[in-house]
C-alpha positions in Angstrom: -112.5 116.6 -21.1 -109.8 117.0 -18.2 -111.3 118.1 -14.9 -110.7 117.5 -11.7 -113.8 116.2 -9.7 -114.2 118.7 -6.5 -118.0 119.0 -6.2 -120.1 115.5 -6.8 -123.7 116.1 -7.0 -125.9 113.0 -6.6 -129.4 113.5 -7.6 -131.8 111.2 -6.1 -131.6 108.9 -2.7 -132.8 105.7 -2.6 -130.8 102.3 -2.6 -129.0 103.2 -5.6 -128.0 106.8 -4.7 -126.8 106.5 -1.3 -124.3 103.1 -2.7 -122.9 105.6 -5.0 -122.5 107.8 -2.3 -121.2 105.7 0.2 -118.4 104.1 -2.8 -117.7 107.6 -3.6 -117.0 108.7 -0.3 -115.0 106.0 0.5 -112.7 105.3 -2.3 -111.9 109.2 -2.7 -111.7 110.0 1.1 -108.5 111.0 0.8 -109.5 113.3 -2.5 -111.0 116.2 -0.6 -114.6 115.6 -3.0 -117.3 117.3 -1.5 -120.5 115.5 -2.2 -123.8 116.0 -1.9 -127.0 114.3 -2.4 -129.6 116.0 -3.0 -133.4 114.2 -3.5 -136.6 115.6 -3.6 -139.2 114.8 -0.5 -142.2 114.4 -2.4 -141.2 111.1 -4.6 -141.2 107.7 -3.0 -138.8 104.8 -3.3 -139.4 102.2 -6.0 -138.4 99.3 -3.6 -139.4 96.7 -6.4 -136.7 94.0 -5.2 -135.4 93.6 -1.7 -132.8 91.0 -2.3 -129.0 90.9 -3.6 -126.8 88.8 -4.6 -123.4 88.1 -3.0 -121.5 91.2 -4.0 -123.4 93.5 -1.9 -121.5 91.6 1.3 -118.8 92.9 -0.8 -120.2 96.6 -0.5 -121.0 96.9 3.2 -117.1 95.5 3.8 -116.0 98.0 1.3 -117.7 100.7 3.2 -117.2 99.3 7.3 -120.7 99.1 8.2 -121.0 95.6 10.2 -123.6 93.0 10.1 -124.4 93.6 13.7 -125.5 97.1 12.7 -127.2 97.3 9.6 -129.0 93.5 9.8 -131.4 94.4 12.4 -132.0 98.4 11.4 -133.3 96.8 8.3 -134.8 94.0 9.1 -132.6 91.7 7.2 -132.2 87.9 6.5 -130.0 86.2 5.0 -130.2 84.4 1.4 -128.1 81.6 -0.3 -129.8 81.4 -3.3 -133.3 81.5 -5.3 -135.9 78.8 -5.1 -137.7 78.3 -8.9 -140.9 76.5 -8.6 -143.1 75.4 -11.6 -141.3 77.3 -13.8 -141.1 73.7 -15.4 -144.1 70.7 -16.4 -141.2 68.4 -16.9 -141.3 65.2 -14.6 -139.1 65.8 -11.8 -137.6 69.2 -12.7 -140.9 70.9 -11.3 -138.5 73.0 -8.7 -134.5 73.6 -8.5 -132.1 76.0 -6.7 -130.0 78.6 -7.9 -126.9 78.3 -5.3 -124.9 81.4 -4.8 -121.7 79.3 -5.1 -119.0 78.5 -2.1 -116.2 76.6 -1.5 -117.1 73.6 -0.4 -119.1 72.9 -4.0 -115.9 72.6 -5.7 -115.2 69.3 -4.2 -119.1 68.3 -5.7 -119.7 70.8 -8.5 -117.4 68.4 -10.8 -120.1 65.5 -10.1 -122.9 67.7 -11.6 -120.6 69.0 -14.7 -120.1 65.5 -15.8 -123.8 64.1 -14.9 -125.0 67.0 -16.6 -123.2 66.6 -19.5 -123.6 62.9 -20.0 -127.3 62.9 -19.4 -127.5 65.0 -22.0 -125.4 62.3 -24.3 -128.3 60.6 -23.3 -126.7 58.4 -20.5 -129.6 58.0 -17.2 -127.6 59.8 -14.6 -129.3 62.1 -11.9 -128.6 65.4 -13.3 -130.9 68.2 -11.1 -128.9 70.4 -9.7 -130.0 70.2 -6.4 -128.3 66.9 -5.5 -124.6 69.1 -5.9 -124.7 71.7 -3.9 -124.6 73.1 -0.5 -126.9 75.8 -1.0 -130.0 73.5 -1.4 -129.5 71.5 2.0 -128.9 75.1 4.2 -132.3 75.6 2.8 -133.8 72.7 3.6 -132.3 72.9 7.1 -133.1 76.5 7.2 -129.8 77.3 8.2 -127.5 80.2 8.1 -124.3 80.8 5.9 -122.7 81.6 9.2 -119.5 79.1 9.5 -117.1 78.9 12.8 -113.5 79.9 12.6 -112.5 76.0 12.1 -114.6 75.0 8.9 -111.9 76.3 6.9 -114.1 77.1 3.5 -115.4 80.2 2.4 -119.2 81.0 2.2 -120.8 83.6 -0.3 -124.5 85.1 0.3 -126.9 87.0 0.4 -129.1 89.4 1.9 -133.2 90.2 1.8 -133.8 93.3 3.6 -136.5 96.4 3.7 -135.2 99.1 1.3 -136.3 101.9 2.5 -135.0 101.3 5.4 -131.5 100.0 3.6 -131.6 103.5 1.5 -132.3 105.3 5.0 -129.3 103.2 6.8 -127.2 104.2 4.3 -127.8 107.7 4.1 -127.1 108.2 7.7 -123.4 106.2 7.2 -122.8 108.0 3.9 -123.0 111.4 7.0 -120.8 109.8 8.9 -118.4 109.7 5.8 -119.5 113.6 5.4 -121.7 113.3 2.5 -124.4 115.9 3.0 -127.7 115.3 2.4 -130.0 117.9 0.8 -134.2 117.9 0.3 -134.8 119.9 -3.0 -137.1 119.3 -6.1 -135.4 120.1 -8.6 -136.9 121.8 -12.1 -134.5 122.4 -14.3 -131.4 121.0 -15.5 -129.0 123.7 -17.2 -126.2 122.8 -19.5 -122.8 125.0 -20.8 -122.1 125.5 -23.9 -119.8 122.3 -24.3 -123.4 120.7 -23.3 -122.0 119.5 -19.6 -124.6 120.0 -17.0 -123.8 123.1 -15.3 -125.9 123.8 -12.4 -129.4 122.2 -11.2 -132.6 124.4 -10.7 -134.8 123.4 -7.3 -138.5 125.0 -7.8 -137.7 128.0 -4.6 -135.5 129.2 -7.6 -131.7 128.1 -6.1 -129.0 127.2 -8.1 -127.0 123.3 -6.8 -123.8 123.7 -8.7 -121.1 120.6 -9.0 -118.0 120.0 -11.0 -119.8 115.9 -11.4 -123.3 114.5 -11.1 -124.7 111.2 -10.6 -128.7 110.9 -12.0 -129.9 108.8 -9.5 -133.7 109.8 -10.2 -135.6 106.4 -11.5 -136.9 105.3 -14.3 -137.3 109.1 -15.1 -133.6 109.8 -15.7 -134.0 113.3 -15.2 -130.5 113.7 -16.4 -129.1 111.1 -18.3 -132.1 110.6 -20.7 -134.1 114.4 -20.2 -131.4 116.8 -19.8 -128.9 115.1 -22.1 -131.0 113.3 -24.2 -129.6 109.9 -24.2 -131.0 107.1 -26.0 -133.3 104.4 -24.0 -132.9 101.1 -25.5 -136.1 98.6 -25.1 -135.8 95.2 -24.5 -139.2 94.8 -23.8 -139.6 92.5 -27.5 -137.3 89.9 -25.7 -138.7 90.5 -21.8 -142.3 91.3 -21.8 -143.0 91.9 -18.1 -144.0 95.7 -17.4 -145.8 95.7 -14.1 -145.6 94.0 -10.6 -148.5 94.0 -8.0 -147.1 94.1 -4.4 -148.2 92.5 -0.9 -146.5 92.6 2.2 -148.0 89.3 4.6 -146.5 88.1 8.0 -143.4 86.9 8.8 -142.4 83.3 8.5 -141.9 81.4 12.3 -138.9 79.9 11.0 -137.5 81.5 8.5 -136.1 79.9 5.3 -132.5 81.8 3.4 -133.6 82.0 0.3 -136.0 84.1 -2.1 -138.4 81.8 -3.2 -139.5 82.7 -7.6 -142.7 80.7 -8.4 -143.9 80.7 -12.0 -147.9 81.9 -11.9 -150.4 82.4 -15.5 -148.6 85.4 -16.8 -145.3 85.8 -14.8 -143.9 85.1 -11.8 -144.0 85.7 -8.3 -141.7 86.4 -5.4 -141.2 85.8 -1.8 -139.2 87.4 -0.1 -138.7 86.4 4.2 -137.9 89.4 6.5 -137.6 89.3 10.1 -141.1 91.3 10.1 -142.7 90.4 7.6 -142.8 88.6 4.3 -142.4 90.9 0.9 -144.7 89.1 -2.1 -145.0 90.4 -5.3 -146.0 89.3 -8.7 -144.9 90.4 -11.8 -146.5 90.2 -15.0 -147.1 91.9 -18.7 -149.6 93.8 -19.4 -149.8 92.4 -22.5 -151.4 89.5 -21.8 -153.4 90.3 -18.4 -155.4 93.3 -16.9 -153.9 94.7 -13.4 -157.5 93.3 -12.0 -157.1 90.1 -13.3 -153.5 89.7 -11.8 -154.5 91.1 -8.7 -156.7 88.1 -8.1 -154.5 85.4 -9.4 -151.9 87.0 -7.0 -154.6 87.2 -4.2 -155.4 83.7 -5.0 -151.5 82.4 -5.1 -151.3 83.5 -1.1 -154.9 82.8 0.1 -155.6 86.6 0.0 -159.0 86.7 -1.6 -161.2 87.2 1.5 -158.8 89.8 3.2 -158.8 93.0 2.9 -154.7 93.1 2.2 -153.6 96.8 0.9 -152.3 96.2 -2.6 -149.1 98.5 -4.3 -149.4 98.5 -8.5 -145.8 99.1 -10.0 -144.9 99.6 -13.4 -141.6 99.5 -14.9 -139.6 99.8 -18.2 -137.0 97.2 -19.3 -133.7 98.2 -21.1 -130.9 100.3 -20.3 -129.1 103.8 -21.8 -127.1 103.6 -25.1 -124.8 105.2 -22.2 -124.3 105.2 -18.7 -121.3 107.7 -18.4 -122.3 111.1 -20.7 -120.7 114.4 -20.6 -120.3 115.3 -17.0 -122.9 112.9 -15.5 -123.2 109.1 -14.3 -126.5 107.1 -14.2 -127.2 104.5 -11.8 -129.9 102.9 -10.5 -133.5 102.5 -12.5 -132.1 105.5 -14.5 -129.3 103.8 -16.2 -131.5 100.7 -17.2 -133.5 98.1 -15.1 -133.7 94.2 -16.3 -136.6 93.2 -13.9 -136.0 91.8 -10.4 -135.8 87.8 -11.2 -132.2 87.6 -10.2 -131.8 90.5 -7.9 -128.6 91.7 -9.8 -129.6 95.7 -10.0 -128.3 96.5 -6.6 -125.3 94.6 -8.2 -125.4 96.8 -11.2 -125.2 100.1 -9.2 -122.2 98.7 -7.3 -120.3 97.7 -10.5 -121.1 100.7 -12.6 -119.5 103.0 -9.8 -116.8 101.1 -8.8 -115.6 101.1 -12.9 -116.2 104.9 -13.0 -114.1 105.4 -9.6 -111.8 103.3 -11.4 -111.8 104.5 -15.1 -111.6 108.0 -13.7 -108.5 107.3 -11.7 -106.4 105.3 -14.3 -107.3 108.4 -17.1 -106.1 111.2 -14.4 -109.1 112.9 -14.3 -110.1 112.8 -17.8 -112.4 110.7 -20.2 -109.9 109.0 -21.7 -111.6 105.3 -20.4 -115.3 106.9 -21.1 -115.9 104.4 -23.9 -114.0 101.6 -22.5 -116.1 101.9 -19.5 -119.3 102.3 -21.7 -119.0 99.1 -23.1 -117.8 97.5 -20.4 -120.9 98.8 -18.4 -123.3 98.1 -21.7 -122.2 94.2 -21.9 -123.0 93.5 -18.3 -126.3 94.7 -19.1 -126.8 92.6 -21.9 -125.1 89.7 -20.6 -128.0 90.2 -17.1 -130.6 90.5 -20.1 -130.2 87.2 -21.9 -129.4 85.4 -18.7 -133.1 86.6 -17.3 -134.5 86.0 -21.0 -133.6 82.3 -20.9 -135.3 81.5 -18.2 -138.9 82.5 -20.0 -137.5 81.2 -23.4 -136.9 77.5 -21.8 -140.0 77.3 -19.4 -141.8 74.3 -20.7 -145.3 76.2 -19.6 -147.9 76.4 -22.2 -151.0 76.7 -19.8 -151.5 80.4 -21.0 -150.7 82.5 -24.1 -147.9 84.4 -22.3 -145.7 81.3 -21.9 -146.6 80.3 -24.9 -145.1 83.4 -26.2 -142.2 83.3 -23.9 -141.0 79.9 -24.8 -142.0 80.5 -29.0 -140.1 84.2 -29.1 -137.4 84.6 -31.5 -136.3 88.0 -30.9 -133.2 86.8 -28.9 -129.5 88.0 -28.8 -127.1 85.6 -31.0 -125.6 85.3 -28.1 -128.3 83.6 -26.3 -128.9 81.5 -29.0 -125.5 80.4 -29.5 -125.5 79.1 -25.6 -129.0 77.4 -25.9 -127.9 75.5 -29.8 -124.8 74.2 -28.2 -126.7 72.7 -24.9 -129.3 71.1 -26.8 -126.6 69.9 -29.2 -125.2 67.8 -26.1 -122.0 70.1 -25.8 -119.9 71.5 -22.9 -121.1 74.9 -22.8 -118.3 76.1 -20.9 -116.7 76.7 -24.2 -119.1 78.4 -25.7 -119.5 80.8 -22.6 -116.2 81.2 -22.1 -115.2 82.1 -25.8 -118.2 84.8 -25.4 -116.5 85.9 -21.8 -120.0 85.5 -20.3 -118.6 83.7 -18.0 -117.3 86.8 -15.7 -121.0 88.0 -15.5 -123.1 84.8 -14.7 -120.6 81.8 -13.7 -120.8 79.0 -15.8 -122.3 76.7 -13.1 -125.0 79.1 -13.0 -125.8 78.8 -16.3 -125.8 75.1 -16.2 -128.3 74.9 -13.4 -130.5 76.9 -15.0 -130.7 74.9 -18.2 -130.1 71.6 -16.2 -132.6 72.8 -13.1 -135.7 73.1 -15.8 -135.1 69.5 -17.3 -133.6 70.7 -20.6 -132.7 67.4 -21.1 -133.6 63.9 -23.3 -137.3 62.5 -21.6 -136.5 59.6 -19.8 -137.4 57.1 -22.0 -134.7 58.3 -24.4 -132.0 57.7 -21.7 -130.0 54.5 -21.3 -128.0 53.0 -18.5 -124.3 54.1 -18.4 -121.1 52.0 -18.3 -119.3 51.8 -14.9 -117.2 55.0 -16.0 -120.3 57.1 -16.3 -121.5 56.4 -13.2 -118.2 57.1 -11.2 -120.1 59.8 -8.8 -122.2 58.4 -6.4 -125.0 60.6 -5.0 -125.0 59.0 -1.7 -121.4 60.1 -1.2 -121.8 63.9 -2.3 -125.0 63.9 -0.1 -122.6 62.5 2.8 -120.2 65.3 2.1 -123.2 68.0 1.8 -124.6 67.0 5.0 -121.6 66.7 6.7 -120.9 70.2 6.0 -124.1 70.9 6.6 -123.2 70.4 10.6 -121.1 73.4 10.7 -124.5 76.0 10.3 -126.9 77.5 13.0 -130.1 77.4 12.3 -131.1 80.8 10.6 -133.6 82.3 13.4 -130.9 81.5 15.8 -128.0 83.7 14.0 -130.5 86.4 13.4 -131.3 86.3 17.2 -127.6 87.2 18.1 -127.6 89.8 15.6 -130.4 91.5 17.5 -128.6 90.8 20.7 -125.6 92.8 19.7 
């Protein structure tokens, strides 16, 4: 197929759409590409996870809109990383940070590397995570990532932020870019005879005709998976969550940068600080647990069981699309594949699968040429997001209901995953094995190692024994020094959201 993209039609809004649109518009301004998204107004947005990781910073540069703007239209925060409580019953490893890493750990990340390591060799150094890394004290200090000009370092983050009101933000810039926006439902999806998609039916009977389309319709996949039939592959034998049940409670006083993950019965629960309120939800399986039941343990978790607190029920599917590009269409979103919300990485999905389209499309001249390059490519992101989120419930040391118990006894994991976990309990330097994998350009390997290190996969303590002066050459009291030192460079968080209010 050789054709040059003229008309872009995106079907479906939300988060996921409107990014697509926005990259679109702005990588092939210059293109003359007429786009248009088109989404119906009778279905609702998801809005299962309203945090990201660092790369959506990346986007908003990408695209011009400005902190100053967006922050406060959305009621945004900002996050450094992901609080795990009780996610672990070993002594001591009851709690741990995932830092989103910046530059100032590399002078303190080498501590942690060799600590880690050796404690595994069964030498009694301090090996939590927490201890290593900036991250963890900006939290504690409830400070923001927010550096002057003369701390010469660079800081990644984070956002948490409403998502409809993120989708609705960004559908006004994506006009601006002159993206025109279109309410339709639309009925029918008709094909050529080369089995492209040739023009989409709206139920008033009119015809929205492009040369591309981008499914952007949900779990659903209106496109990818009912008009052109591709294959959904399950994970749900390796991830057993299927539903989440969803509070919003008041906002914090003093509000905290991080997403907070606490480990409940038969999942897990989030929290998740707004400048107007607090997002909460729990997600759980099914499988194990009625929606009733976790409805009350949820209730219970936030001292909602006398209050008469409206309650949303979610369900999703876990897995992704033997393909995201097909024929004449792209997926992206909840309709390409969803690996629940424990890391916040889908938003980060949608802006990687685009991007590599943009760029796959470019570098073949307008043809498919890269269209199975840039499946793969797509497909082992996915998997690599999969096995990372299916390690944390295979290593959780819980055994206080069946669904841990099942979690931490299931076999049905990737060789891949294995192959990490045999050569960490085997007291080796992981780094190896991740980097011979390449696993390392999805999830970087520090990551990895706090999340083995952060839920006390290590020797108890009585198998540990003192180590020789070597061993101990990193002195906690010194990288704390350092931490805390750098630590003087931050506002506190309430105060940097202030001046983003303030203009």
């Amino acid at each position: 197929m050789t054709q040059s993209i003229n008309r872009i039609v995106i079907l479906g809004g939300g988060t996921a759409g409107w990014i697509a649109a926005n990259l679109m518009a702005t990588h092939w301004a210059d293109k003359g590409v007429e786009i248009t998204l088109v989404e119906s107004p009778d279905i609702g947005i998801i809005g299962v996870g309203e945090g990201s990781t660092p790369p959506l910073k990346g986007f908003m540069q990408t695209i011009g809109a400005k902190e100053s703007e967006w922050m406060p239209a959305c009621n945004a925060t900002y996050k450094v990383g992901i609080t795990f409580k009780d996610w672990s019953v070993k002594p001591g490893f009851s709690q741990y940070v995932h830092p989103f890493l910046c530059q100032p750990d590399q002078f303190t990340a080498p501590a942690f590397f060799h600590n880690s390591f050796l404690r595994r060799k069964g030498v009694d150094l301090e090996g939590h995570p927490d201890h290593f890394f900036l991250t963890t004290e900006l939290i504690r200090q409830k400070l923001a990532p927010l550096a002057p000009p003369n701390f010469p370092f660079e800081i990644n983050y984070g956002y948490h932020f409403d998502s409809g009101l993120l989708g609705q933000y960004l559908a006004r810039f994506a006009a601006g870019k002159g993206v025109k926006h279109q309410y339709a439902t639309v009925t029918e999806v008709l094909l050529d005879s080369a089995g492209n998609i040739d023009c989409l039916v709206t139920d008033s009977g009119d015809k929205i005709k492009g040369d591309f389309y981008v499914d952007s319709t949900g779990f659903k996949g209106q496109l990818i998976q009912q008009a052109l039939k591709e294959p959904f592959l399950s994970c749900a034998d390796s991830l057993f969550n299927d539903s989440a049940v969803v509070f919003a409670t008041e906002a914090d006083q003093d509000i905290a940068p991080h997403t907070v993950s606490t480990a409940l019965k038969y999942g897990w629960a989030w929290r998740i600080p707004l400048t107007n309120r607090v997002g909460n939800g729990y997600v759980y399986s099914s499988a194990f647990v009625d929606h009733d039941q976790a409805e009350t343990e949820f209730r219970s978790h936030l001292g909602l069981l006398d209050k008469d607190t409206e309650a949303r029920r979610l369900q999703f599917k876990v897995g992704r699309g033997a393909r995201h590009w097909v024929k004449n269409c792209l997926a992206v979103g909840l309709s390409q594949g969803f690996i629940e919300p424990l890391e916040a990485t889908a938003l980060d999905m949608v802006q990687e699968t685009v991007v590599r389209f943009i760029e796959a499309y470019n570098q073949g001249n307008g043809s498919d040429q890269h269209r199975e390059a840039f499946n793969q490519r797509i497909s082992n992101r996915f998997d690599a997001v999969r096995d990372y989120i299916v390690c944390h419930y295979r290593i959780s040391s819980r055994t206080d209901s069946e669904y841990w118990r099942a979690c931490g006894s299931n076999e049905k994991i990737s060789m891949s995953l294995r192959s990490i976990l045999m050569s960490w309990m085997a007291g080796n330097n992981i780094t190896d094995e991740l980097e011979k994998q390449k696993l390392d350009a999805y999830f970087p390997n520090v990551s990895w190692n706090c999340l083995l290190a952060g839920k006390g996969i290590y020797p108890s303590q009585e198998q540990l024994k003192p180590g020789s002066e070597l061993a101990n050459q990193y002195k906690i009291d010194g990288i704390q020094r350092f931490i805390q030192g750098c630590a003087m460079n931050f506002p506190p968080h309430m105060q940097a959201l202030a001046q983003l209010r303030a203009g």
